[in-house]
N, C-alpha and C positions, 0 to 999 in steps of 0.2 A: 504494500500500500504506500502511496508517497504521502510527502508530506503534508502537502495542500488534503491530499485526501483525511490523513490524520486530522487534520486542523478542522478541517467541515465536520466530524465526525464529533470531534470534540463538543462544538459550537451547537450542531443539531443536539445534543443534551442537554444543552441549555447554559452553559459554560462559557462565555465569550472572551478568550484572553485579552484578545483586541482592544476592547473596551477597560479591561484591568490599563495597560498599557496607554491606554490616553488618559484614564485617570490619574495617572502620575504626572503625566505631562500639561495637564490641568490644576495639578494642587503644586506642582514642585517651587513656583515663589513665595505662595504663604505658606509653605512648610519652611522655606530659605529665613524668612523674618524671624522665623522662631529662636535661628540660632544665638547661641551666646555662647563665652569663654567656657572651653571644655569639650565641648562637640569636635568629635574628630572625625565623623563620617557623614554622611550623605545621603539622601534617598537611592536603594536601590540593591544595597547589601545584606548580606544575611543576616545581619545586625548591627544593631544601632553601637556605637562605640560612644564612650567619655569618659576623660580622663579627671582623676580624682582631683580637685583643690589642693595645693600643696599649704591653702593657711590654716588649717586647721591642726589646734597638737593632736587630738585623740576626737578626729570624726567618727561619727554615725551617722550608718546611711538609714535613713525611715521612709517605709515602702506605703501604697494605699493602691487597692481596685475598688473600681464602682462602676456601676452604669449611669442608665435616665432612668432607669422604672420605667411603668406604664404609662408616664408623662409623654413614651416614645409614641405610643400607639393614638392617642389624641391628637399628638404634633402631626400623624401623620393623615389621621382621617381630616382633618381640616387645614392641613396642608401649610402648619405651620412650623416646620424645620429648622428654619432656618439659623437659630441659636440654640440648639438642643447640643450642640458640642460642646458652647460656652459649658451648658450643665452636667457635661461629661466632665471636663476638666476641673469644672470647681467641686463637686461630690469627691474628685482625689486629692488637689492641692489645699483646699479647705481642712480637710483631715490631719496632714502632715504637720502642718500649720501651728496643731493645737500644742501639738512637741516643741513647737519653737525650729522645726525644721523649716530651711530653706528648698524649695524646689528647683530639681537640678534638671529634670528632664522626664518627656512623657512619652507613652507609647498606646495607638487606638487601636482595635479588632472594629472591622465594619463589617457583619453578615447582613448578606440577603439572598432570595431567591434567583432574582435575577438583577443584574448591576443596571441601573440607570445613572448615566455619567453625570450627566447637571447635578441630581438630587445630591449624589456622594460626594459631589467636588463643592456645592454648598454647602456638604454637612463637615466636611474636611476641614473646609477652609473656617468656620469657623469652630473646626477645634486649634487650629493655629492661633485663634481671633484668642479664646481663652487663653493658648499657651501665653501668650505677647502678653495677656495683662496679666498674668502671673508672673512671670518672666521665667520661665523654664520652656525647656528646648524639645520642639515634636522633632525625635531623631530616628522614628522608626512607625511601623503598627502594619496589620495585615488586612486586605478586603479579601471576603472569603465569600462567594460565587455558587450558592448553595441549593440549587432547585430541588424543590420536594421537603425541603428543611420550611421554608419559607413561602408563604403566598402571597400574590399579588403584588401590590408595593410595600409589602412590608420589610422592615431591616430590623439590626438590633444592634446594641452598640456597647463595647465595654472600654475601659479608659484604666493603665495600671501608670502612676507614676513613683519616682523617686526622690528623694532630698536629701539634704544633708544636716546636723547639726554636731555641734560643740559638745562630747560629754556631759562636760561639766554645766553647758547651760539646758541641758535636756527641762523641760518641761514635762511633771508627771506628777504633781500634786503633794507631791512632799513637802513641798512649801506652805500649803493651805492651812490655815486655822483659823478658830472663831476670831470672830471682829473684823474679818478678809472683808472688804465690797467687791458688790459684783455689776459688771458695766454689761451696758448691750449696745450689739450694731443691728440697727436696723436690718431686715432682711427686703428685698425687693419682691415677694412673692409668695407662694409654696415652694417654689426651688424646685425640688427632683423628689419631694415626697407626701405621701398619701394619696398617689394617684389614683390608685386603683377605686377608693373609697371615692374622689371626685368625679370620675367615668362612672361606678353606679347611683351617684345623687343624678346624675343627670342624665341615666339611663331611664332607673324609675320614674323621677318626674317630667321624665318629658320633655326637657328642657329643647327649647331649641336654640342653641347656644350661640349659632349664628347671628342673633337678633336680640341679645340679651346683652345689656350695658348697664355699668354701674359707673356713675355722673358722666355720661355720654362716652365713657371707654371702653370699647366692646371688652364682655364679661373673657373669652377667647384671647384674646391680647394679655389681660391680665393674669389669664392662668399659665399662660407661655412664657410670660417674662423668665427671662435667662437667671439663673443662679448668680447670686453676686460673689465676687473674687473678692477676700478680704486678706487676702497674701501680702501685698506690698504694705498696707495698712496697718498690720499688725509686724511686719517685719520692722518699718518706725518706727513704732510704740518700741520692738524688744531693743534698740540702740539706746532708749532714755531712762526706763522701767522697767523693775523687776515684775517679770509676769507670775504669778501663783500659780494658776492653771487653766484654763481654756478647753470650752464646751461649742464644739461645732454642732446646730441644734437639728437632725436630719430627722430622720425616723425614729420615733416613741419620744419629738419633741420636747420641751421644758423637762416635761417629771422622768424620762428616761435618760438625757444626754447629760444634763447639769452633775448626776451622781459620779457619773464616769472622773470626775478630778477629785470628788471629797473624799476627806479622810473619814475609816470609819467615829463613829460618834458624832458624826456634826450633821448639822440641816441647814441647806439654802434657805430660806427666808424672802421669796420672792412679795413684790408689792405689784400684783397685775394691775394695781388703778396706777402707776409708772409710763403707762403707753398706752397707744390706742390702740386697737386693734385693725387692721387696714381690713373696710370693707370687703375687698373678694374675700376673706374668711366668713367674717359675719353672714355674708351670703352662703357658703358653706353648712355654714352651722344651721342658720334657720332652713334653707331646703330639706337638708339632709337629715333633720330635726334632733342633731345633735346634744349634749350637755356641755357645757363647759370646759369638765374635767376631758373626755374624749377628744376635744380640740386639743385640749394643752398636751397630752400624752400621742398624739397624731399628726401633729403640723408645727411647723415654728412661730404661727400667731403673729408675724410681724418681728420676729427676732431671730436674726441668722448664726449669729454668735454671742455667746456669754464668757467675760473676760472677766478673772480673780486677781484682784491686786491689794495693797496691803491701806489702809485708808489713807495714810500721808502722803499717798502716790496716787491719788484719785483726781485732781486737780490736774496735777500735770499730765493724767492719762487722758483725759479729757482734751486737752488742749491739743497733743500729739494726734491725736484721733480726729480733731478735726482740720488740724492741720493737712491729716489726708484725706479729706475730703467725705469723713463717715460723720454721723449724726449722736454721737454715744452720749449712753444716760443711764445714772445711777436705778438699777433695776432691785436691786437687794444686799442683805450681806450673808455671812455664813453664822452659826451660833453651834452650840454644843448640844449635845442631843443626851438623853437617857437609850436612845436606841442602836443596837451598834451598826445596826445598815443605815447607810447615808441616805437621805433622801431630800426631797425638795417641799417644802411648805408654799403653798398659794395663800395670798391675804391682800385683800384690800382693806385700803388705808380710809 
């Protein structure tokens, strides 16, 4: 059999290399932006190469995978994609983040049934669009060509990256104790979670979501907003102030992520009359005819991240924070508990 015949045979399965092959040649300058000090290689090799910092005495590398969730499946029945990579890359750099690790470099997995070049080179391109504002380097990732895995236009998309920090400045909550405060940044949205729960409120009710706006911003819009990157934000804060520890707020929200830095014996003490809660939730909750407690333990309520700092650092954490450009506000502080699992307390003031 010759080659061309190979190649047709291939292709009639549903396989199109061709199409792999122009998708590279489609993303390969905003893959280029991404680079920074360290990248030694290139799109197109058997893997991505980088070479370690030589400023650190005693680095640690700290690793993180995630996807989008079911937020992928929404983006795509209404054909909103186009920043769904943004929330591939911040569901990993976001996490690393909370160590006080710096992000050094990413790498994407894109499956689908069959490859559509535009859809994958916009979803590409803005996983570069995430790498650039994190500032970590897309040095690699695979698109994998899957018919019978996948129907129609659907894809799925996984994102692993890597970072670096300082031993000695690891961030892991060792530092924490009562009388800590606790800062919040604002979040842009639901991010990359609870989706599944928002596709059946608006399975059940009916929604027709095309037509549904909250203060004239289509409801659509605002469930798609991109995960926000709070990597360089809180990399400034780590050059002024000692951070205690840091709760990136994803799935099982407030009362599941906050415990992850406390030590045992102690309780957050959150004051929810602190913020508002950004209507696309409220709409959440009443459709969905949610309680309170089930938002807070299911979605981040308008809060992407929870920062522990010591009180005489709250001031100037504050001013650093918004020196880049975030909105931070004294949200709570820590206290001593009778209980030895750490937990989070809700109270309005």
């Amino acid at each position: 059999m010759s080659d061309k015949n190979e190649s047709d045979s291939y292709k009639s399965s549903g396989v199109d290399i061709d199409a792999g092959a122009q998708l590279v040649e489609e993303i390969k300058d905003s893959v280029r932006r991404t680079n920074r000090f360290g990248v030694l290689s290139g799109l197109g090799g058997f893997g991505g190469l980088f070479e370690m910092p030589t400023s650190f005495r005693q680095p640690v590398l700290v690793s993180s995978t995630d996807g989008v969730g079911t937020k992928l499946k929404l983006a795509i029945t209404h054909d909103k994609y186009q920043n769904v990579g943004i929330d591939l890359v911040a569901m990993c750099v976001n996490d690393i983040i909370c160590s006080g690790a710096e992000p050094l470099f990413f790498l994407d997995y894109y499956a689908t049934g069959k490859l559509n070049v535009p859809t994958a080179t916009s979803v590409i391109k803005s996983i570069a669009n995430g790498c650039e504002r994190s500032g970590c380097a897309l040095i690699g990732g695979e698109t994998a060509e899957m018919p019978g895995m996948y129907g129609g236009t659907d894809f799925d998309l996984a994102g692993f990256c890597v970072g670096i920090v300082e031993k000695s400045k690891i961030i892991d909550g060792s530092k924490v104790s009562a009388g800590d405060s606790l800062l919040a940044l604002r979040s842009s949205g639901p991010h990359s979670n609870g989706f599944s729960l928002i596709r059946k409120v608006i399975e059940v009710r009916e929604t027709a979501i095309e037509n549904a706006y909250i203060n004239k911003t289509p409801l659509i819009d605002l469930l798609m907003m991109p995960t926000k990157i709070y990597v360089k934000s809180i990399l400034n804060l780590l050059k002024e102030v000692s951070i205690h520890g840091i709760a990136h707020i994803t799935g099982g929200g407030l009362l599941e992520n906050i415990p992850r830095f406390l030590p045992p014996n102690t309780t957050a003490k959150i004051n929810c009359s602190s913020w508002e809660i950004p209507k696309v939730f409220n709409w959440i909750k009443q459709e969905g005819n949610l309680d309170l407690r089930e938002m807070y333990r299911t979605f981040n309520c308008g809060i992407g991240m929870v920062i522990c700092v010591s009180p005489r650092d709250i001031d100037r954490a504050i001013m650093v924070l918004k020196k880049s450009g975030e909105e931070p506000f004294l949200i709570g502080h820590v206290e001593t508990s009778n209980t030895v699992e750490a937990k989070v307390c809700l109270e309005r003031s």
